[in-house]
C-alpha positions as a Markdown table, in Angstrom:
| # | Residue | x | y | z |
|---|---|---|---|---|
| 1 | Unk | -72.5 | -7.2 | 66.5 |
| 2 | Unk | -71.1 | -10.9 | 66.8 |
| 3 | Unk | -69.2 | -12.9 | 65.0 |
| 4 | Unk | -72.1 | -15.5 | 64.6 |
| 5 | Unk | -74.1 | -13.0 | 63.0 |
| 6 | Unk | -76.2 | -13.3 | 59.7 |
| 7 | Unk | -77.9 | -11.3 | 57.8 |
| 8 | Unk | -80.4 | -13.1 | 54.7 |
| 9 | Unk | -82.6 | -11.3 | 52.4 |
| 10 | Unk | -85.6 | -13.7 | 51.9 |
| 11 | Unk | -88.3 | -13.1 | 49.0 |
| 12 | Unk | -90.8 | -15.5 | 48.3 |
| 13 | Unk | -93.5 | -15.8 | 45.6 |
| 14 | Unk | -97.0 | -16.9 | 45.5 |
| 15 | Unk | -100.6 | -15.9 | 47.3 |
| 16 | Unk | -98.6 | -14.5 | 50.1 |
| 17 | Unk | -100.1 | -10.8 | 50.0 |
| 18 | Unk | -103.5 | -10.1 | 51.8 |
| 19 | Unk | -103.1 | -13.6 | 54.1 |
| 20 | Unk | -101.1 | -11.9 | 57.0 |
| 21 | Unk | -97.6 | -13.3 | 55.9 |
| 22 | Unk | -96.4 | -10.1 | 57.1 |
| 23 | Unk | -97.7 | -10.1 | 60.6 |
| 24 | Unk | -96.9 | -13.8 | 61.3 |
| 25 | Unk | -93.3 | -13.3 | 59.8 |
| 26 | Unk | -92.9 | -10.2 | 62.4 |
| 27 | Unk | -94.1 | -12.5 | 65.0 |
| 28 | Unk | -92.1 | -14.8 | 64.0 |
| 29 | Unk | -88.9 | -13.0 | 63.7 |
| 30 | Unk | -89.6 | -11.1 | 67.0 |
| 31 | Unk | -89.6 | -14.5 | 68.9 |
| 32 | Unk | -86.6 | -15.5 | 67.5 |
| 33 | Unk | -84.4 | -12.3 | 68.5 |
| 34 | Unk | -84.1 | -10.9 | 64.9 |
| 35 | Unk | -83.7 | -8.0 | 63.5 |
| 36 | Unk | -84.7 | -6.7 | 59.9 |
| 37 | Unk | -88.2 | -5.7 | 57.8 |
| 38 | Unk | -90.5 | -7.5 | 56.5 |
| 39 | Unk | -92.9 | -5.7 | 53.4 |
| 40 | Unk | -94.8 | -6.2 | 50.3 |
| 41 | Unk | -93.3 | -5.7 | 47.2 |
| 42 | Unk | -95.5 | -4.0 | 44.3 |
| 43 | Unk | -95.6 | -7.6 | 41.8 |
| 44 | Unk | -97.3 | -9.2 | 44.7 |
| 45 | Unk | -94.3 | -10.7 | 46.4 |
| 46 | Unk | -93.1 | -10.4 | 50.2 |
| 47 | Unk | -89.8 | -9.4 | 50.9 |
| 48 | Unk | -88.4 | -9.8 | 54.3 |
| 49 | Unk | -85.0 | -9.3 | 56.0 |
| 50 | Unk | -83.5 | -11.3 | 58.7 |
| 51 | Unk | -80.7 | -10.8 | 60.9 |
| 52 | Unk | -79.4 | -12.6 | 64.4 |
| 53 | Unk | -77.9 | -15.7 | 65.0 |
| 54 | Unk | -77.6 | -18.2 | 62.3 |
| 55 | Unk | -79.9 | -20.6 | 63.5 |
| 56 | Unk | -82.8 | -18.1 | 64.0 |
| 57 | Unk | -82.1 | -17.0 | 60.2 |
| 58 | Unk | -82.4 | -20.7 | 59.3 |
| 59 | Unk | -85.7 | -20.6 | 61.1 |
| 60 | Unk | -87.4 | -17.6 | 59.9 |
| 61 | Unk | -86.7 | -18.9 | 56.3 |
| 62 | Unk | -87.8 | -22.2 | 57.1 |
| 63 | Unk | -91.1 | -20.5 | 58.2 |
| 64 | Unk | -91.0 | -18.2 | 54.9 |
| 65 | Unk | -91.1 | -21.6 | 53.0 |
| 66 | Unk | -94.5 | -22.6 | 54.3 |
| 67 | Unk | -96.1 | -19.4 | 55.5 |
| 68 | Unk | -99.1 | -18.8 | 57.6 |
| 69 | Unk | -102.7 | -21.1 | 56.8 |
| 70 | Unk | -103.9 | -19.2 | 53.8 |
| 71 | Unk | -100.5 | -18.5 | 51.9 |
| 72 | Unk | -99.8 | -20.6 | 49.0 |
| 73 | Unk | -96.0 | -20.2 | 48.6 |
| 74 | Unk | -94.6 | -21.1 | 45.0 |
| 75 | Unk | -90.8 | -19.9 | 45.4 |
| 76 | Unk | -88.8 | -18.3 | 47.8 |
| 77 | Unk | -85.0 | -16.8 | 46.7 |
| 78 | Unk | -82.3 | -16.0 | 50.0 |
| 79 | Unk | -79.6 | -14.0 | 49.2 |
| 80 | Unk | -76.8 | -13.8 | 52.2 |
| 81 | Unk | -76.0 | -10.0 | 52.9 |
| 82 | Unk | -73.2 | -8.7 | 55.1 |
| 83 | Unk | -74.7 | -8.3 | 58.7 |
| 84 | Unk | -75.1 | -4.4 | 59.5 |
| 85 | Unk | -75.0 | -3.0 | 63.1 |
| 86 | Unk | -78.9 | -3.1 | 64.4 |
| 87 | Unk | -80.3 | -3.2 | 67.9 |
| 88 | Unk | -81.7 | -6.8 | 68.4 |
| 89 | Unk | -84.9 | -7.5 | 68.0 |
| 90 | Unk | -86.1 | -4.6 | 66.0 |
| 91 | Unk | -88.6 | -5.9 | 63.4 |
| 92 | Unk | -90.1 | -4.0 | 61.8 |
| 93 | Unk | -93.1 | -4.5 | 58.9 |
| 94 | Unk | -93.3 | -2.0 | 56.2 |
């Protein structure tokens, strides 16, 4: 693990289950080096978790903000976690 690590728990609110949020935010996040999980939580939010180098983080979210063409998203909450040691680039979607 590097010092520029950074881990961010993402979970965003809206019409974001049943329009592939998921899937895009894996591609997403696999593109970008990350590691982390990405799954649907049972009130009908998404909850993801990104880790990798800062900017990466800072893109994923920025993607989680807007999502793919049919999400609506109303809210998103990040919460900075301490990085943990996982291999890079294992993403997975649960």
């Amino acid at each position: 693990m590097t010092r520029n690590q950074r881990r961010a728990r993402v979970t965003v609110s809206g019409r974001v289950q049943g329009v592939f949020f998921r899937a895009k935010t894996q591609d997403v996040a696999v593109d970008l080096g990350l590691s982390g999980t990405v799954a649907n939580l049972p009130d009908g939010r998404v909850e993801a978790v990104f880790q990798g180098p800062s900017h990466a983080v800072d893109e994923a979210i920025a993607f989680c903000r807007k999502g793919p063409p049919h999400a609506k998203v109303d809210a998103i909450e990040v919460v900075e976690l301490d990085p943990v040691a996982e291999p890079a680039g294992a993403f997975e979607v649960r």
